[in-house]
KELUM-70752 format. One record per residue (C-alpha): residue in one letter; x, y, z. Coordinates in steps of 0.001 Angstrom, whole numbers, padded with zeros to 6 digits, always signed. Layout:
<atoms>
AXYZ
...
</atoms>
This chain:
<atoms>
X+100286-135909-108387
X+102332-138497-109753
X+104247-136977-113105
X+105901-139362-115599
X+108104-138246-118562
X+106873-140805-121707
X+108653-140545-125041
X+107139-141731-128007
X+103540-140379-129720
X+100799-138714-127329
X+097841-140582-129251
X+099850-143793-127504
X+100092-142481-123616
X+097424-143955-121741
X+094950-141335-120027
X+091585-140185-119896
X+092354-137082-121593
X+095217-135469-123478
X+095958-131953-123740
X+096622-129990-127176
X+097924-126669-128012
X+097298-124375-130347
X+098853-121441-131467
X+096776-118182-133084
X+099072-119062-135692
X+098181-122942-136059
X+099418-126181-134699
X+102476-128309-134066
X+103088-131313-136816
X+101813-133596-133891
X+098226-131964-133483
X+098046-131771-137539
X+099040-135795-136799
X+096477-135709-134461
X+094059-134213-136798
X+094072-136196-139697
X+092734-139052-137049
X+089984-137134-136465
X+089609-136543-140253
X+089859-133119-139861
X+087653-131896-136725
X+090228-129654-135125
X+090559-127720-138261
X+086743-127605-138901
X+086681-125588-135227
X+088822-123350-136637
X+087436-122844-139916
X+083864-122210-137823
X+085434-119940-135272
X+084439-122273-132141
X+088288-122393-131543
X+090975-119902-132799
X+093940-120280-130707
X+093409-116966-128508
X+095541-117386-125523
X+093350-119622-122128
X+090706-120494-124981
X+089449-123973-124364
X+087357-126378-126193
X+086573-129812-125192
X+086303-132853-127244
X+084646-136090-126709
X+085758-139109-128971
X+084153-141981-128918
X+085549-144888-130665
X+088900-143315-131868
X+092067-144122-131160
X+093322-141411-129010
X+092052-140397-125487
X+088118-140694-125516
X+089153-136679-124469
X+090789-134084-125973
X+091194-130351-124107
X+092352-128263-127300
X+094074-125029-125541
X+094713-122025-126857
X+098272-120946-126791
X+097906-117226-127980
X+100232-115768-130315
X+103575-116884-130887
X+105583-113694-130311
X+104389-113527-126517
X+104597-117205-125529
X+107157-117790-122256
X+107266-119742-119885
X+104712-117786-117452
X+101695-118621-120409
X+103426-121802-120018
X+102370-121801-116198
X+098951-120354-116807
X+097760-122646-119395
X+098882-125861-117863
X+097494-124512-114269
X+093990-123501-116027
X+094037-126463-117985
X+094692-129208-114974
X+091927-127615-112687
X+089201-127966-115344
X+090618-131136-115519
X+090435-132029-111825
X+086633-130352-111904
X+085657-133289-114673
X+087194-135653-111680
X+089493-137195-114133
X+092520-139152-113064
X+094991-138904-115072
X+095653-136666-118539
X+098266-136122-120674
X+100522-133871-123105
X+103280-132860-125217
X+105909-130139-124818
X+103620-126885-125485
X+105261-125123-128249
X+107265-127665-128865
X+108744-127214-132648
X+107723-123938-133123
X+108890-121598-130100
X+112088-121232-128816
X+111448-121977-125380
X+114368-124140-123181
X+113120-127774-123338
X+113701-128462-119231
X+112634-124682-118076
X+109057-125549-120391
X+108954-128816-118760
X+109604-127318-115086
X+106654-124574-115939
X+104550-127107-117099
X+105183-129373-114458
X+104596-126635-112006
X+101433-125348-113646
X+100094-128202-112848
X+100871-129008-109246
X+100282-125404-108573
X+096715-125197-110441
X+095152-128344-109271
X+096038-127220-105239
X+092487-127206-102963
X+092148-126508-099362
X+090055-129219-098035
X+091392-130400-094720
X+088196-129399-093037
X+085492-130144-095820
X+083460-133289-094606
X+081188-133135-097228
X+082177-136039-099546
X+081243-133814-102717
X+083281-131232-101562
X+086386-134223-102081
X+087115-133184-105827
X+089119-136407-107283
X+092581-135509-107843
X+094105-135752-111142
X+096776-139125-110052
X+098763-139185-113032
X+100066-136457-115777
X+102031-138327-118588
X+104134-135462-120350
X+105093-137621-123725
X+108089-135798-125638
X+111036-137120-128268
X+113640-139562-126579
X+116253-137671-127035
X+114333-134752-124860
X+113600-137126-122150
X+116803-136375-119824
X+116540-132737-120007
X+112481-133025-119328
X+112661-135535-116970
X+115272-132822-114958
X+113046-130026-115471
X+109714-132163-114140
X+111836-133001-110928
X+112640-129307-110317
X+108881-127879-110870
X+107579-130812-108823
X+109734-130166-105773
X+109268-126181-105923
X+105145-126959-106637
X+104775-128940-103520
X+107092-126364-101477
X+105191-123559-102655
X+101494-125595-101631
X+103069-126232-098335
X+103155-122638-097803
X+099646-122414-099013
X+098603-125235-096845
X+100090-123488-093665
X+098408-120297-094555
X+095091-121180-095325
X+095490-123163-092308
X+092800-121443-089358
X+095006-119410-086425
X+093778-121949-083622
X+095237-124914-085592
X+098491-123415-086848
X+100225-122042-083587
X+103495-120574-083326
X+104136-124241-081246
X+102947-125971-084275
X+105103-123796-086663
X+108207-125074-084622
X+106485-128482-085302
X+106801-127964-088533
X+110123-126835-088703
X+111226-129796-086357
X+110083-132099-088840
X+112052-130310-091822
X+114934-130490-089559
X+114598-134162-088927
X+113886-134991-092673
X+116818-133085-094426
X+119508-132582-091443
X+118716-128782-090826
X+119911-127104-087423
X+117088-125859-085827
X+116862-123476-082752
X+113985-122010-080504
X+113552-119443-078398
X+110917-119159-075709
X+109444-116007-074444
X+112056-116264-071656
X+115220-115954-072910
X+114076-113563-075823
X+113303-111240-072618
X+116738-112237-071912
X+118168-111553-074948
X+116739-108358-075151
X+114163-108883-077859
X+111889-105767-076729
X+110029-105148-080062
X+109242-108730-080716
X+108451-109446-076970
X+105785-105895-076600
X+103950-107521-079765
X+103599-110797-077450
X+102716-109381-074484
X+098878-109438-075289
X+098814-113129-076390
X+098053-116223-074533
X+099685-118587-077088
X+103627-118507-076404
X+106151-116838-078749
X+108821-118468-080734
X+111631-117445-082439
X+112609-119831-085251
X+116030-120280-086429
X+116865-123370-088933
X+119907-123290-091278
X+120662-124939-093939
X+124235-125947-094934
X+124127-126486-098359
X+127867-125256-100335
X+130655-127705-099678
X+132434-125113-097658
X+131668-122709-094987
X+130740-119956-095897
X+128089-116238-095262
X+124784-117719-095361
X+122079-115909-097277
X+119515-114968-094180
X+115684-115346-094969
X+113508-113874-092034
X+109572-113717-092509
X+107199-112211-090826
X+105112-115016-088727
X+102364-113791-086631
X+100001-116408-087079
X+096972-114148-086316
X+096764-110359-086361
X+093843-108868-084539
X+095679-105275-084715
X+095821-105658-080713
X+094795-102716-079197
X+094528-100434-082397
X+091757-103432-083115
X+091469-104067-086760
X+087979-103618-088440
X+085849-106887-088653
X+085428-107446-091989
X+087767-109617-093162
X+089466-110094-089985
X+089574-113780-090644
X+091771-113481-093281
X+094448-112070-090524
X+095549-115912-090496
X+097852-115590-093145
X+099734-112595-091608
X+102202-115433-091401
X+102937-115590-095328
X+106573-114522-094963
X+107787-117394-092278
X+105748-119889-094187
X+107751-118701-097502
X+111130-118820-095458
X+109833-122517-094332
X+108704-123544-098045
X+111901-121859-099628
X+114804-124197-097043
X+112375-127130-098038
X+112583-126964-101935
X+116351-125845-101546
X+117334-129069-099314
X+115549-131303-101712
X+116876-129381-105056
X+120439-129765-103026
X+121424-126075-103716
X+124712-124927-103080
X+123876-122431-100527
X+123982-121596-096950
X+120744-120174-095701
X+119633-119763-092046
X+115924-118878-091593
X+114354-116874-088980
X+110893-116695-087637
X+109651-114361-084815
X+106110-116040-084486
X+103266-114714-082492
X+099729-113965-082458
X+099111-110194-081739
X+096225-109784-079446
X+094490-107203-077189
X+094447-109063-074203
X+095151-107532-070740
X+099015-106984-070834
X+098950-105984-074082
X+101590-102965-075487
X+099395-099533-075766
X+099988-097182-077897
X+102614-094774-076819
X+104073-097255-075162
X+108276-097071-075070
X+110037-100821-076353
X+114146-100888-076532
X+114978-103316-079309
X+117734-106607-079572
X+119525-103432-081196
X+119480-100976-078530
X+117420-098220-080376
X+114009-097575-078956
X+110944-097438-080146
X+107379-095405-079605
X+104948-097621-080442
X+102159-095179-082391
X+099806-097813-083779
X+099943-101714-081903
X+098601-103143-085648
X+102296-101651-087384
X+103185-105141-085220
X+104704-106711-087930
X+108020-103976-088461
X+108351-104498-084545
X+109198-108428-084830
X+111385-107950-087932
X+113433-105276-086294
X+114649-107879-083511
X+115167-110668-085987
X+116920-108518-088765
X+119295-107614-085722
X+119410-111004-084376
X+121248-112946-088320
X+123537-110093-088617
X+125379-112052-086154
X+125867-114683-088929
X+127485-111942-090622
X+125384-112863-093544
X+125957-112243-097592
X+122462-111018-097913
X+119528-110383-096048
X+115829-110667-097559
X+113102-110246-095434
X+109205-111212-096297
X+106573-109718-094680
X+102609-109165-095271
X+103179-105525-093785
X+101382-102595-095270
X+097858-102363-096483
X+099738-099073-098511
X+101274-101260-100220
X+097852-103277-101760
X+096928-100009-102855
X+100191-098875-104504
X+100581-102128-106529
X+096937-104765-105528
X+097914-108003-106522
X+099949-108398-108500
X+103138-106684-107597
X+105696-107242-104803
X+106772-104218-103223
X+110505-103932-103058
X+112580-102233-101236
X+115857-102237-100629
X+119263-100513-099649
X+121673-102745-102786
X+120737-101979-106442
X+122812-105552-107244
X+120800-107487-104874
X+117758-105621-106070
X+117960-106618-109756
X+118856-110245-108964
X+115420-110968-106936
X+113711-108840-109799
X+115093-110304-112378
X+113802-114162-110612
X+110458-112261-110588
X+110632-111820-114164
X+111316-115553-114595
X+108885-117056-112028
X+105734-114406-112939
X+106067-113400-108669
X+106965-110015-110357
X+108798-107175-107765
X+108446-103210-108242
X+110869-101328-106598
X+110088-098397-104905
X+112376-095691-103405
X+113973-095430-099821
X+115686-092033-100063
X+116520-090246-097323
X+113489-087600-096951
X+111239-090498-095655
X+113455-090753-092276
X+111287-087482-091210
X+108182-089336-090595
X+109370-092180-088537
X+110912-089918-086431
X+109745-089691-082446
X+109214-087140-079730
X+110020-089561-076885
X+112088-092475-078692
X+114797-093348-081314
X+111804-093911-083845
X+108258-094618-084048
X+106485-097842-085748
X+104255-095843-088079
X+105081-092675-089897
X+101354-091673-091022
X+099528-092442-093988
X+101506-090834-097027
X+103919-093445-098567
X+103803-096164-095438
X+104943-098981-097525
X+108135-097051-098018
X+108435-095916-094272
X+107329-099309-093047
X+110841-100365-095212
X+112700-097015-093991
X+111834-097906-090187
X+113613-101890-091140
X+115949-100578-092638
X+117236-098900-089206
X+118462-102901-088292
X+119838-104149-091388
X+123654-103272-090293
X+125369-102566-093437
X+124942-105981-095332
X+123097-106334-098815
X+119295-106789-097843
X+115784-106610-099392
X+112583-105836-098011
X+109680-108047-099799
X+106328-106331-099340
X+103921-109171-099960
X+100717-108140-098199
X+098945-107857-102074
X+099948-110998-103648
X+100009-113100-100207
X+096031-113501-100621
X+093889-113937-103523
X+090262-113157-103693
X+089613-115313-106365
X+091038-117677-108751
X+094106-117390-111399
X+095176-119679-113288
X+097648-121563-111406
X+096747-119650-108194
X+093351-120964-106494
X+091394-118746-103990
X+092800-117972-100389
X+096741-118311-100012
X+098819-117964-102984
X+102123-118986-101266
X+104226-116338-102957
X+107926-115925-102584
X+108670-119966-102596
X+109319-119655-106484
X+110896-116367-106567
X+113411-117166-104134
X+114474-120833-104524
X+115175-118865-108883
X+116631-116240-107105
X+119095-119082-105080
X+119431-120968-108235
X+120787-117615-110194
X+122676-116396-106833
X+124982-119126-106094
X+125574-119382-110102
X+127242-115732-110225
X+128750-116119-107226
X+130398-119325-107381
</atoms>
């Protein structure tokens, strides 16, 4: 979607239908403008109670013969006290896919709020502009159906005062680039396990390398063996496809410096191996790769945002699979770090690949360590969806990537680590076992991790609730919801600010 930053009046930007806003309390001076053109018919709505301004109300107009859009999408706002930038998100996301389900091509609007909340003019045009992207995303790379081929919205015209236009225009540029990160993410998810590969993941990264200058190395099942990558490598051993290990950096401050390491969990299907999932919804197990694809989307907005940072991605990618020579369960794997490790249950895979690539970047002696991961099904029913479980052994680091959340709506709840949990992932036979039974396994999932951190700043990212919807939000369509993209590239944004 092509976005263009207009100044001037929205009655004069060309489109097939224009978006208004309106607040419980009323409207801005421009939809009053708008109004009076109409000779009153917004206010008659109101005065009838077919439109009051409750927050994701919509009414649709059609005028024939003004002179304004032959379409007008009147949105409710909600109250004034409780607009941010997140409504901001949710309005413009709800509002753009009822306007790509009318098959329009192009629409348009004003800053929402614009005169009477205090809302920062390029963050509000950044939401809006990534409301938009975000809302009108569709998975249809393997529809052939042509009415299953929604028409696009082409065009969004976002018409403000010319002396906003700089700031706006910034703020469009920023939401666009993190939009389209965070759908790439979405697109690799929702993208079926015998198409996306870990060999076509290192495509992908290969050709984020090429475009932007990144490093990039891969490992091959060989010399991970080599390297002593027993936990990642006893999760592999039941596949056919081959294993990768993913490393790109990023080398984005003017001067050298600790990289902030991003590792993600990335096996792109989970079958549970030999402790074989149920069936139902087994399908879904494509998306077990959510973290890598977050890690991927995150050095992808931060290259083309420019970001002062040094980041260095890693993802241990693999399908896990109960073919012949796959790990059993009580089986004995020595990790990149030396400890070993019973394996209890072979579908706790995911903790098992994260322990050899949390050990592998604290070789880059890193400034922080945040790992994603789609890793507990305890942690869907501690928080469903719409929490991120967090976890984390730095109260500083902690608050930063919550307070991001806050900002972004990918909201983080922190739960505790303490000390007491260490019982349960302890073993008869090894160092530690993968699973520490049911009570609290979100937080001994993060206690077992924990075990390879080293002693830098890290943060464990439970996403396996707000990886996957079920249905649709408002700027969050059905299937992958390609979490962490926004969350992170705010956190960056805020991190290299404090720390510079």
């Amino acid at each position: 979607m092509q976005i263009e930053v207009l100044t001037g009046n929205l009655r004069a930007a060309p489109s097939d239908i224009a978006i208004i806003g309106q607040f419980e309390e009323g409207g801005s001076k421009e939809a009053l403008s708008i109004d009076r053109t109409l000779k009153g018919t917004i206010q008659e709505l109101r005065r009838s109670g077919e439109f009051s301004g409750k927050f994701m109300e919509f009414s649709l107009l059609h005028l024939f013969g003004k002179p304004v859009p032959r379409r007008l999408l009147l949105v409710g706002l909600g109250s004034q006290g409780r607009f941010d930038l997140e409504r901001v998100r949710q309005i413009m996301g709800k509002a753009a896919s009822r306007i790509r389900e009318m098959a329009l091509p192009s629409f348009s609007a004003s800053l929402l709020g614009a005169g009477l909340v205090k809302l920062n003019v390029r963050d509000c045009a950044q939401a809006m502009a990534e409301g938009a992207i975000l809302g009108t995303y569709r998975f249809t790379q393997f529809k052939t159906d042509p009415s299953e081929q929604k028409t696009e919205p082409r065009e969004f015209r976002l018409v403000v005062d010319e002396s906003l236009a700089a700031q706006v225009q910034r703020g469009v540029n920023r939401g666009r680039i993190i939009a389209e990160a965070t759908n790439y993410a979405r697109d690799l998810c929702n993208s079926p396990s015998n198409i996306l590969t870990p060999s076509v993941l290192v495509r992908e990264a290969e050709a984020l390398a090429t475009e932007f200058g990144l490093r990039l190395q891969v490992f091959e099942r060989q010399e991970l063996e080599q390297m002593g990558m027993g936990a990642f490598m006893g999760v592999a051993r039941g596949t056919a496809e081959p294993p990768k290990l993913i490393v790109l950096e990023f080398d984005g401050a003017k001067r050298a410096g600790k990289p902030v390491a991003l590792v993600g969990k990335s096996v792109t299907f989970d079958s549970g191996g030999i402790s074989l999932k149920p069936a139902e919804k087994m399908e879904q197990m494509k998306y077990d790769m959510s973290g890598g694809a977050a890690v991927l989307g995150t050095i992808k907005a931060a290259a083309q945002l420019k970001l002062p940072v040094n980041l260095v991605g890693v993802l241990p990618a693999t399908d896990n699979m109960p073919g012949g020579s796959a790990i059993h369960p009580g089986d004995v794997v020595k990790s990149l770090s030396g400890k070993t490790i019973e394996v209890i249950n072979t579908d706790a895979e995911g903790r098992l690949c994260l322990a050899d690539a949390l050990t592998y970047v604290t070789r880059y002696n890193p400034s922080a360590v945040i790992d994603l991961a789609t890793l507990t099904g305890a942690c869907v029913v501690a928080l469903g969806q719409h929490a991120i479980g967090l976890l984390t052994n730095n109260s500083k680091l902690a608050g930063q990537i919550h307070q991001a959340g806050e900002e972004t709506g990918e909201r983080t709840w922190e739960l505790p680590l303490w000390p007491e949990y260490e019982e349960q992932i302890k073993s008869d036979v090894a160092d530690l076992k993968n699973v520490g039974g049911r009570p609290a396994g979100t937080i001994t999932a993060a206690a077992f991790l924990r075990h390879f951190t080293g002693d830098f700043p890290w943060v464990h990212l439970d996403i396996a609730g707000t990886a996957w919807n079920e249905q649709d939000r408002p700027y969050v369509p059905k299937g992958s919801t390609g979490i962490g993209v926004r969350l992170l590239i705010q956190f960056l944004t805020d991190y290299v600010r404090t720390s510079s």
